[in-house]
C-alpha positions in Angstrom: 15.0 -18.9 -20.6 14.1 -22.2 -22.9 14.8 -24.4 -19.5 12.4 -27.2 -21.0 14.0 -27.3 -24.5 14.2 -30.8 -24.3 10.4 -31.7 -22.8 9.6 -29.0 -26.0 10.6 -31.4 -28.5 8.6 -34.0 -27.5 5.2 -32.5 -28.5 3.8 -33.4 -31.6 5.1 -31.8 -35.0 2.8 -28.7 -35.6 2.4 -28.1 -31.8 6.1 -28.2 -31.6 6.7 -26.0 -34.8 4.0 -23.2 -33.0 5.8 -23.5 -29.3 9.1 -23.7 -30.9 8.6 -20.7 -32.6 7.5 -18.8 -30.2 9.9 -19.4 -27.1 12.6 -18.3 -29.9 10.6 -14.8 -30.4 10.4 -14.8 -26.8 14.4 -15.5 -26.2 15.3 -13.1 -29.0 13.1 -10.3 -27.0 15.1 -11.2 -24.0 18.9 -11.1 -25.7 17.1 -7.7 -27.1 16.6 -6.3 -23.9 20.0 -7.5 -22.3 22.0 -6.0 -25.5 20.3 -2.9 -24.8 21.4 -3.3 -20.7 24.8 -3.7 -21.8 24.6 -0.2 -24.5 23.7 1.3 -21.8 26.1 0.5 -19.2 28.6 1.4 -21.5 27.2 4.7 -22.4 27.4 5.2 -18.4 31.2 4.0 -18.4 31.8 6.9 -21.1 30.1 9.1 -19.2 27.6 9.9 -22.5 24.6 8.9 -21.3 22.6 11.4 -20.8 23.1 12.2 -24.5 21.7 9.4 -26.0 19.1 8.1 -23.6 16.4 9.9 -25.9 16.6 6.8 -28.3 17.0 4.4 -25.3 14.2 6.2 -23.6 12.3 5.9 -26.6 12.1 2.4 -27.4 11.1 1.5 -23.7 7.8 1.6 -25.0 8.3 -0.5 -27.7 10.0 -3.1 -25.6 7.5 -3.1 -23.8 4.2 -3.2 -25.4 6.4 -6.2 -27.9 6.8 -8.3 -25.1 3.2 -7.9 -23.7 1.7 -8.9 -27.5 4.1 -11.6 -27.5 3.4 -13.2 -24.3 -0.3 -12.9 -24.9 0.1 -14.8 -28.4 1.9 -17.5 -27.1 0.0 -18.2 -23.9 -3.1 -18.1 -26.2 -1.3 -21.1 -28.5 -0.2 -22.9 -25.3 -3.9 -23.5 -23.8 -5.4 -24.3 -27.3 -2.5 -27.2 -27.6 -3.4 -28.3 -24.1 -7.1 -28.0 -24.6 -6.5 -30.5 -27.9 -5.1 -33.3 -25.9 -7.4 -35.9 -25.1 -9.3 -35.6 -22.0 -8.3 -32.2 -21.2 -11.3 -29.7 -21.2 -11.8 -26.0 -19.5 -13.2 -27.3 -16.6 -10.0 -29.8 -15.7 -8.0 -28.7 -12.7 -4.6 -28.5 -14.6 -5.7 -26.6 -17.6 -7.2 -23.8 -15.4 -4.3 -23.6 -13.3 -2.3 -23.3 -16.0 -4.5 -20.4 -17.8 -4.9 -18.7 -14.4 -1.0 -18.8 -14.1 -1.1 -17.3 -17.7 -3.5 -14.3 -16.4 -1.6 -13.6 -13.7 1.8 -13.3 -15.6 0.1 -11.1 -18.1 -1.3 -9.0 -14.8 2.0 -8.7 -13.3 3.5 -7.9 -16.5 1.1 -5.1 -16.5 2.6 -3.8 -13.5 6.2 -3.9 -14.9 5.0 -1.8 -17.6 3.3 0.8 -15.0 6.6 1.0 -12.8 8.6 1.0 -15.9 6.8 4.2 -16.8 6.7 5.6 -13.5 10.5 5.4 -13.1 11.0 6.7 -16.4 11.9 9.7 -14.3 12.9 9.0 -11.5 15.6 6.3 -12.0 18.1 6.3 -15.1 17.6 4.6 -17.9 19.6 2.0 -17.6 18.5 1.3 -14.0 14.7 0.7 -15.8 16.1 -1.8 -18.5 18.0 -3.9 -15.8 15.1 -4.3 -13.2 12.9 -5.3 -16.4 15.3 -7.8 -17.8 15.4 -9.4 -14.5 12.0 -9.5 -13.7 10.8 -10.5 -16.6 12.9 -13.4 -16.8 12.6 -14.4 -13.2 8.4 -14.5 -14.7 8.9 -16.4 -17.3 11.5 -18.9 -15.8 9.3 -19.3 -12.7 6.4 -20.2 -15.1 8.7 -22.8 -17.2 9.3 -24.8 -14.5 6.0 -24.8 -12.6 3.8 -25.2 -15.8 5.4 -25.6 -18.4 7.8 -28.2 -17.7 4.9 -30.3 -16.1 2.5 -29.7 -19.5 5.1 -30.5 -21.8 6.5 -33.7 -20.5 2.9 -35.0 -20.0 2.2 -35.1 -24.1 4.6 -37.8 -24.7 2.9 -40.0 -26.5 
């Protein structure tokens, strides 16, 4: 996910600690939710899944309300750091571009959370925790490179 890990290091100390920190919760949540795939499709291999999806079924929620506070934290911290830089204010075109892009991934997370509970039973378990995983990252990884990226490399000092 962390495909600007280099333009990352280049912001200033505390607003690298904050970013830093936070694209680390984010990756963890994301190695979370693959390690959970994988259970999963080995529970199907053995042919015991439909014993233990309770606990899998279970902590759907969790997953996903985590990811949603996480995301919202985080964008949060990225438009106060942008909004410190010199010159940048809420009415310049790149800062509200970026915090609209921010809204809209927090919309269409929304969504993933809504079909996530809507196939909860309709498609297997698994099934659910893949088509997250993947979507989620293809949001995120979209985002890096289209916002991110850009934002980052322009605080070099």
């Amino acid at each position: 996910m962390l495909i600007h890990d280099k333009a990352v290091k280049k912001l200033a100390p505390a607003d690298y600690i904050v970013i830093e920190e936070e694209h680390e919760q984010l990756k963890r949540f994301l190695d979370d939710l693959h390690d959970t795939c994988c259970q999963l499709d080995s529970l199907v291999k053995q042919g015991t899944e439909s014993e233990k999806t309770a606990t899998y079924r279970g902590r759907l929620s969790s997953f996903l309300f985590y990811v949603t506070e996480l995301a919202t934290k985080h964008f949060y911290h990225e438009e106060a750091i942008m909004l410190s830089r010199p010159n940048v204010t809420e009415e310049y075109i790149y800062f509200r571009t970026h915090k609209q892009a921010h809204e809209q991934i927090l919309e269409k997370l929304d969504i993933l959370v809504d079909e996530c509970f809507s196939l909860d039973t309709q498609v297997n378990i698994a099934e659910i925790y893949h088509q997250f995983h993947k979507n989620l990252s293809d949001l995120f990884e979209e985002h890096d490179r289209a916002f991110d990226d850009p934002f980052i490399q322009s605080t070099k000092t």
